[in-house]
Every structure is written in structure tokens, then in C-alpha cells.
N, C-alpha and C positions, 0 to 999 in steps of 0.2 A: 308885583302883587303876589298876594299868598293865599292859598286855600281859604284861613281865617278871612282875609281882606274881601273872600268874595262874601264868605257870608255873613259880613259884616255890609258889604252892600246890598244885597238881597233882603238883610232886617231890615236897612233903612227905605228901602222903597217899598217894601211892602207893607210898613209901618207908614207910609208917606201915601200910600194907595188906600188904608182904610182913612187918613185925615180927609183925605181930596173924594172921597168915594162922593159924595153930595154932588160937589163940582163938576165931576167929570161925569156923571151923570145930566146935569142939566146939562152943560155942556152939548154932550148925546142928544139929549130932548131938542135940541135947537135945527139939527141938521138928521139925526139916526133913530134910534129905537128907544133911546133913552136909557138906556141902562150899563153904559161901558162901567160907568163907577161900580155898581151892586156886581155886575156881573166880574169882572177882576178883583172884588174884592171875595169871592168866593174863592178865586184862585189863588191868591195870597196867604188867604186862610189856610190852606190845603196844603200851602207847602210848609208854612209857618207850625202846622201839628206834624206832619210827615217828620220835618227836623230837626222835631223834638226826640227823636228816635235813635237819628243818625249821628255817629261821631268820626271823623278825621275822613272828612270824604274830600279824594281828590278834587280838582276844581271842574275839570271836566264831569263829575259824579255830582258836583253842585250844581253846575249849571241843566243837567238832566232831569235831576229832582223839583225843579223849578218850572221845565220846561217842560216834564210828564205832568206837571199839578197845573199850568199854566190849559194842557189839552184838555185834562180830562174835567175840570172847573167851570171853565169860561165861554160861556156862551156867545154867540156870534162870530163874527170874525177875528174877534180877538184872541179868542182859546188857538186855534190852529195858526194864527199870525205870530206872536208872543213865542208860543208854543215850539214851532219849527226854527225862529231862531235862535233859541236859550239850547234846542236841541243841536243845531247846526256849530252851537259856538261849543259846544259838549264835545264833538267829536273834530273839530277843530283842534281843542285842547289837550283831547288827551288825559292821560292818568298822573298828572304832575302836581307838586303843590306848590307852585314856585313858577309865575315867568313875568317878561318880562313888556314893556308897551309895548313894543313891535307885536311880540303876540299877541296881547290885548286886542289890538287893531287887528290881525289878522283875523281872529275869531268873531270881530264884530262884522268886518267887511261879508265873511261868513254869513252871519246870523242875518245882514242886512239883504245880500244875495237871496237867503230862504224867502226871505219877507218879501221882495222882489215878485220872487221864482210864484213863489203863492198866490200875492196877491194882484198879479198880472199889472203889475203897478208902476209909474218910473217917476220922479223929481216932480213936484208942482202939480202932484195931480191931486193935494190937498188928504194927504196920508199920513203914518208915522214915518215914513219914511224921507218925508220931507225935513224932518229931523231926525234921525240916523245917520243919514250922508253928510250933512255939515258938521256932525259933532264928531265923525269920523275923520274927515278933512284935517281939522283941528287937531283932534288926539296924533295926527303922523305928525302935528309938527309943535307938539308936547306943548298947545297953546291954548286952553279951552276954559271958560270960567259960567260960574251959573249964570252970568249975567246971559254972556253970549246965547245961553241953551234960552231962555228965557225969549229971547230974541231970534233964536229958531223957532221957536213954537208960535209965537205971537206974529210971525210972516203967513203962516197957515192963514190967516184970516183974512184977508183981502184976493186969495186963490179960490177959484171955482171947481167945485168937486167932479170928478170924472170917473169915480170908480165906488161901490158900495152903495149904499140907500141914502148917503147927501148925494149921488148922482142926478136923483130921480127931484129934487127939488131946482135942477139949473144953477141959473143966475140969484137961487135964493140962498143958495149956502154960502156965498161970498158976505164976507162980517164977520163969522163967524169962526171961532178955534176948531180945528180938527182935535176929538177930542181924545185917538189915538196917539196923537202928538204929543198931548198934553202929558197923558201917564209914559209916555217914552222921555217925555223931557224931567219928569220926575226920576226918571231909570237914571237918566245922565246927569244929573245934580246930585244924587246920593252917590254917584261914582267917582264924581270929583271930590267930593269929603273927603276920596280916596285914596288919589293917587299925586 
């Protein structure tokens, strides 16, 4: 992938984040605060005028512009989740415009680490990261299709939440999509367009 390819995926999910903004909001309302969709789509906005500005930014420079607009936007946990790993896979990267999957993957593994490291969080605790590390998985072994991402996201739903504000409702977030998931699994379907 190449500087262009990234932000040629950063259009499409952030183009992908204001269609789903409705969704991933009710979504929200079912388990959280109700506003992942409004609240991300502020920070997609943000980065979407920011680079309107910028021209030939290495990929590491993209992923930071995304990932400053991701903090300083997005309200909840999502701003500083988002946030810290688009920063993490920044300095992962480097000032290059040009690599290749392995790094891909490494910068993700990165960026999933941060999300980790933050959100005190690990596998099946009904998070994004419950989809991050499958599609990670995958991406090392150059095998990944939206179906699959689709099929990460859609397991969130029969998991009981144990970390953030669907913690506090138990046994009653079980049903229901995590709906951090959801815009990560849209991250990972505008990435395969891509690669």
C-alpha cells in the first residue's frame, strides 16, 4: 500500500461512518449513550476538512491526522480509543509512502496494543477489539474478506459486556452488536477494497 491507498481508505470509511452514523448510533442507544454514530461522525468530519489542506503526507502523517481529528472530535470513548490507535500505527509507520502487509499488520497490531493498553480491555469482553484481532489474524495470513469482518462483528452479539457503560446493564447487553465493533468493522471493509 501507498500514502494515496491510505487515504483512499480513510475517504471510504469516513464516507462509510457518516452513511452508518444513524445505525451505529441506535446501535449505541441499545447497550451505551447513544451517540457513537453522531459522535464519530464529527471526527471524520474533522479530518475530512483538515485534508482538504494537506498534500503528499507520508502515511505515517496520515494516519496522525486522523488520529489527532479522531481525539480532539469524538466524544466518549471513542475519541481517545480510535484516537491512540491511528496514533500508535503513525509512529509505528514512520515517514514512508510505500510498505508493505507485514507492515500493515505490524502497525495494526500496534494500534490494537494502544486500544488494549487504554481501554483496559482483552478478547470477548464485547469491544472493538473483538474485531481487531480476528481481522488481524487474518491480514498475517493475507486471508480476510468482508464477509468474514462482517462475521467478526456480528459474534459481538451473543457476548456480555464487561468493560464501558453496556457493563452496567449485565446480562442485558447480550443480543446486542457492540457498536464500537461495528465502525471498526466498517474501518476493515473499506481496507480490503484495498489491498
Amino acid at each position: 500500500m501507498n500514502s494515496a491507498d491510505f487515504t483512499k481508505w480513510f475517504e471510504i470509511w469516513t464516507s462509510e461512518i457518516q452513511t452508518h452514523k444513524i445505525y451505529l448510533s441506535d446501535l449505541d442507544n441499545a447497550i451505551g449513550d447513544g451517540d457513537h454514530g453522531f459522535n464519530m461522525a464529527k471526527g471524520v468530519e474533522a479530518y475530512q476538512k483538515t485534508h482538504l489542506n494537506k498534500q503528499g503526507l507520508s502515511i505515517g502523517d496520515e494516519c496522525k491526522l486522523i488520529g489527532m481529528s479522531m481525539l480532539g472530535k469524538v466524544g466518549g470513548a471513542s475519541g481517545p480509543l480510535y484516537g491512540s490507535a491511528f496514533l500508535a500505527m503513525a509512529n509505528s509507520l514512520g515517514d514512508v509512502k510505500e510498505i508493505t502487509l507485514d507492515q500493515l499488520v505490524s502497525a495494526l497490531i500496534a494500534g490494537v496494543d494502544s486500544i488494549m493498553y487504554r481501554g483496559k480491555a482483552a478478547r470477548f469482553e464485547k469491544t472493538m477489539i473483538d474485531v481487531w484481532l480476528p481481522v488481524i489474524n487474518c491480514l498475517k495470513q493475507n486471508n480476510l474478506t468482508e464477509e468474514m469482518i462482517d462475521g467478526f462483528v456480528n459474534d459481538t452479539s451473543p457476548l456480555k459486556a464487561t468493560k464501558g457503560r453496556a457493563a452496567y446493564l449485565g446480562d442485558r447487553s447480550i443480543g446486542h452488536i457492540d457498536p464500537g465493533s461495528f465502525s471498526s468493522g466498517l474501518l476493515f471493509k473499506a481496507l480490503v477494497k484495498l489491498i
